[in-house]
C-alpha positions as a printed NumPy array, in Angstrom:
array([[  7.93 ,  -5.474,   1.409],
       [  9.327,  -4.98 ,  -2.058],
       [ 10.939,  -7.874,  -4.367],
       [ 14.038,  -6.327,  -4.051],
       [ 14.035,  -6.073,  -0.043],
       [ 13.204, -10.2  ,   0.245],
       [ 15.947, -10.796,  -2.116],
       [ 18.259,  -8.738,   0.18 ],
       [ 17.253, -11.162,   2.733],
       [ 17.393, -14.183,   1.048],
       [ 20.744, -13.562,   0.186],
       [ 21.679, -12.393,   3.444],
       [ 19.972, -16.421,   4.639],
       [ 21.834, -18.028,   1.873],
       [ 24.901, -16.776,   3.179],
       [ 24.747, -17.437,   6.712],
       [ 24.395, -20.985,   5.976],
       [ 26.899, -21.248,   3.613],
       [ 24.645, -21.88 ,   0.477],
       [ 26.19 , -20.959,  -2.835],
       [ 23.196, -19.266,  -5.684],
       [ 23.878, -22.271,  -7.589],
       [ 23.262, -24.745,  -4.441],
       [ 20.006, -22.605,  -3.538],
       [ 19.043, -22.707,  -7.485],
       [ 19.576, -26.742,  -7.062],
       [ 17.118, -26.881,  -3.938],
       [ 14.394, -24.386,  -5.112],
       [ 14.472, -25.886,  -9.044],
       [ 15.027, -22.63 , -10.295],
       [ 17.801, -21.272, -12.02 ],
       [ 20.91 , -19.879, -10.81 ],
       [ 20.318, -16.633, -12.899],
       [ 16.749, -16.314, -11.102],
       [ 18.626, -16.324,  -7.937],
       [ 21.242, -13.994,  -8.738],
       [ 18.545, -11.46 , -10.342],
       [ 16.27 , -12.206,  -7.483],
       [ 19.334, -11.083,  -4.697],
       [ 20.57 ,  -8.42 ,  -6.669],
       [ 17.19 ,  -6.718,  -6.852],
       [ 16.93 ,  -6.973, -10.394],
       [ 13.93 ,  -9.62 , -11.101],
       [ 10.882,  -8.26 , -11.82 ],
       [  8.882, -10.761, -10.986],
       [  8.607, -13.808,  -9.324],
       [  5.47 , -15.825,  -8.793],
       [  4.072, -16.277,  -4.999],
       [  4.258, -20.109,  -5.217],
       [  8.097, -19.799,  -6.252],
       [  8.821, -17.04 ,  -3.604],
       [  7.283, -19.227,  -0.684],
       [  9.288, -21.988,  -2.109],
       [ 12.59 , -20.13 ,  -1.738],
       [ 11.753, -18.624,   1.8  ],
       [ 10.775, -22.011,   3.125],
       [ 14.07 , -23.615,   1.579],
       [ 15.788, -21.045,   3.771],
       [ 13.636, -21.429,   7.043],
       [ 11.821, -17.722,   5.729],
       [  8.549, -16.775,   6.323],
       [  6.623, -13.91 ,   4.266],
       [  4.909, -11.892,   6.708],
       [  2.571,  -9.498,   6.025],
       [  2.475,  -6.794,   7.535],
       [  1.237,  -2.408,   7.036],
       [  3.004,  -1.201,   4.418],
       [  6.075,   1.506,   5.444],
       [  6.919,   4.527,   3.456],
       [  3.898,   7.101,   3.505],
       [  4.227,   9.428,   6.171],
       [  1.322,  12.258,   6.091],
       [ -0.918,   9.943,   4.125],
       [ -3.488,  12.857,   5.097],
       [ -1.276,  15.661,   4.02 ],
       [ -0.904,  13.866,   0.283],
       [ -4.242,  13.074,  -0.214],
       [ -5.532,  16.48 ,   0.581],
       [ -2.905,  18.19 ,  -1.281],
       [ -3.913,  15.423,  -4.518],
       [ -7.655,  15.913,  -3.971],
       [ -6.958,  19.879,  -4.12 ],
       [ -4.896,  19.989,  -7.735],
       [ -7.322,  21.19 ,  -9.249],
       [ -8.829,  23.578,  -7.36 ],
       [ -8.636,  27.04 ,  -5.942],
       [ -9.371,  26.757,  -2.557],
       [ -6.933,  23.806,  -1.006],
       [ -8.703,  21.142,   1.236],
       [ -6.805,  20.865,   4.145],
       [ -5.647,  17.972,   5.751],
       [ -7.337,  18.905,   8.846],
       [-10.346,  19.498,   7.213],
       [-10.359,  15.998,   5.247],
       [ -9.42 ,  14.055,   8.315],
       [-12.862,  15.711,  10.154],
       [-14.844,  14.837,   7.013],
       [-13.358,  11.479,   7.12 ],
       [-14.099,  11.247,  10.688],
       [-17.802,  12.383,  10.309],
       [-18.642,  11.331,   6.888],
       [-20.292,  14.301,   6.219],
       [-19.174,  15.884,   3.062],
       [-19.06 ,  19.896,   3.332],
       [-20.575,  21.09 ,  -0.349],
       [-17.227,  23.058,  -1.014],
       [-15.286,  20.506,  -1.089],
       [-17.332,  18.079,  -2.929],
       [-15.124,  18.487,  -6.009],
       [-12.05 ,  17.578,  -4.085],
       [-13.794,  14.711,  -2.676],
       [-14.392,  13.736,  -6.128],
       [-11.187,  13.848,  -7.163],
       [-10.046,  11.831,  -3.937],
       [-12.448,   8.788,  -4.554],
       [-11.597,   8.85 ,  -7.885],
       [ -8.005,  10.055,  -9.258],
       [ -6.118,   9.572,  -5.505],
       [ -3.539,   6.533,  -5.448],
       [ -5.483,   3.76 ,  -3.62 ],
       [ -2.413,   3.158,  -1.362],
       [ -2.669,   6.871,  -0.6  ],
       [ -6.538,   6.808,   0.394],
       [ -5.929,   3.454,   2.362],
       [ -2.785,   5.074,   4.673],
       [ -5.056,   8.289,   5.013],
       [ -7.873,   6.273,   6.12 ],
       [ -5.505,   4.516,   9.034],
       [ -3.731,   7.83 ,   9.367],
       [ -7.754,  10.001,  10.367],
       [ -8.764,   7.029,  12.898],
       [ -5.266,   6.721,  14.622],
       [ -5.654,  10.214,  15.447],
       [ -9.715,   9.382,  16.65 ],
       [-10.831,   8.419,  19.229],
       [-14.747,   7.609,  17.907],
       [-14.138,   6.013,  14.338],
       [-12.672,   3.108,  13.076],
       [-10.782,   2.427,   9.288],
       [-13.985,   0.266,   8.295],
       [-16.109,   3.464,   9.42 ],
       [-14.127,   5.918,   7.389],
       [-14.487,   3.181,   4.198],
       [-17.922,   3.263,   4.639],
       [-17.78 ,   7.144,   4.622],
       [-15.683,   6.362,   1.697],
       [-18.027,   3.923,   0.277],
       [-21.309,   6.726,   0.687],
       [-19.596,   9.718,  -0.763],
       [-18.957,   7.477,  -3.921],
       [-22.333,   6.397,  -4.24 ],
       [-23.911,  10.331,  -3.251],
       [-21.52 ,  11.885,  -6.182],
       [-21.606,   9.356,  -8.563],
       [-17.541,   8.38 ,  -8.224],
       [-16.658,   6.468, -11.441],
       [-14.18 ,   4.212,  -9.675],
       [-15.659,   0.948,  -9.317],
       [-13.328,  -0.463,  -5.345],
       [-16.266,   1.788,  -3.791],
       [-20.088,   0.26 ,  -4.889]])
């Protein structure tokens, strides 16, 4: 959940119990600007400690919870892995590998360029994308996959050693 989507809430909160942004500001020690900026999406940044502070004032909880957003997480990260390269790696084809671990040698370059130029929130949905759709392997499996292909071809981002 973005910034901007709690502060839509909290204001929403605020409101249904009749709190004004100044009476809020009072209860949370913050300022009434903070508030205003934080509701109207335009803070850009607000420390955890402060956040929980606010959302417990107003009987809020942060959840966590999968992040929404990326549909095709497989589809992206092929097409992003295959920039560069002639012959495309399909998304098929990458959720297999994924799947297997086993890296097919022509499309060791685009598995390259996965591990180490892909968004991390890209590799992370694809990974939860390839074992939704299995029935044998599990996200930890497909790290580990992950985690081997980076050590085999030498990947020079560091998330996978």
């Amino acid at each position: 959940m973005r910034l901007s989507e709690i502060g839509a809430r909290i204001r929403k909160q605020r409101s249904e119990l009749g709190l004004t942004q100044e009476q809020l500001a009072r209860l949370t020690e913050l300022s009434r600007t903070t508030i205003n900026q934080l509701e109207n999406g335009t803070l850009r940044d607000l420390g955890y400690a402060k956040l929980a502070h606010i959302l417990g004032v107003l009987g809020l909880d942060l959840q966590a919870e999968p992040a929404k957003g990326l549909n095709h997480a497989l589809a992206v990260a092929a097409r992003t892995a295959s920039t560069s390269y002639k012959t495309p790696l399909s998304p098929e084809i990458l959720a297999q590998m994924l799947e297997s671990g086993e890296a097919r040698p022509e499309f060791r370059p685009h598995l390259m360029t996965l591990l180490d130029e892909t968004p991390l929130p890209v590799v992370v949905k694809a990974v939860y994308e390839a074992a939704q759709h299995s029935s044998t392997v599990t996200p930890r499996k497909i790290i580990q996959h992950l985690a081997s292909w980076a050590h085999e071809l030498h990947a020079h981002r560091t998330v996978w050693g």
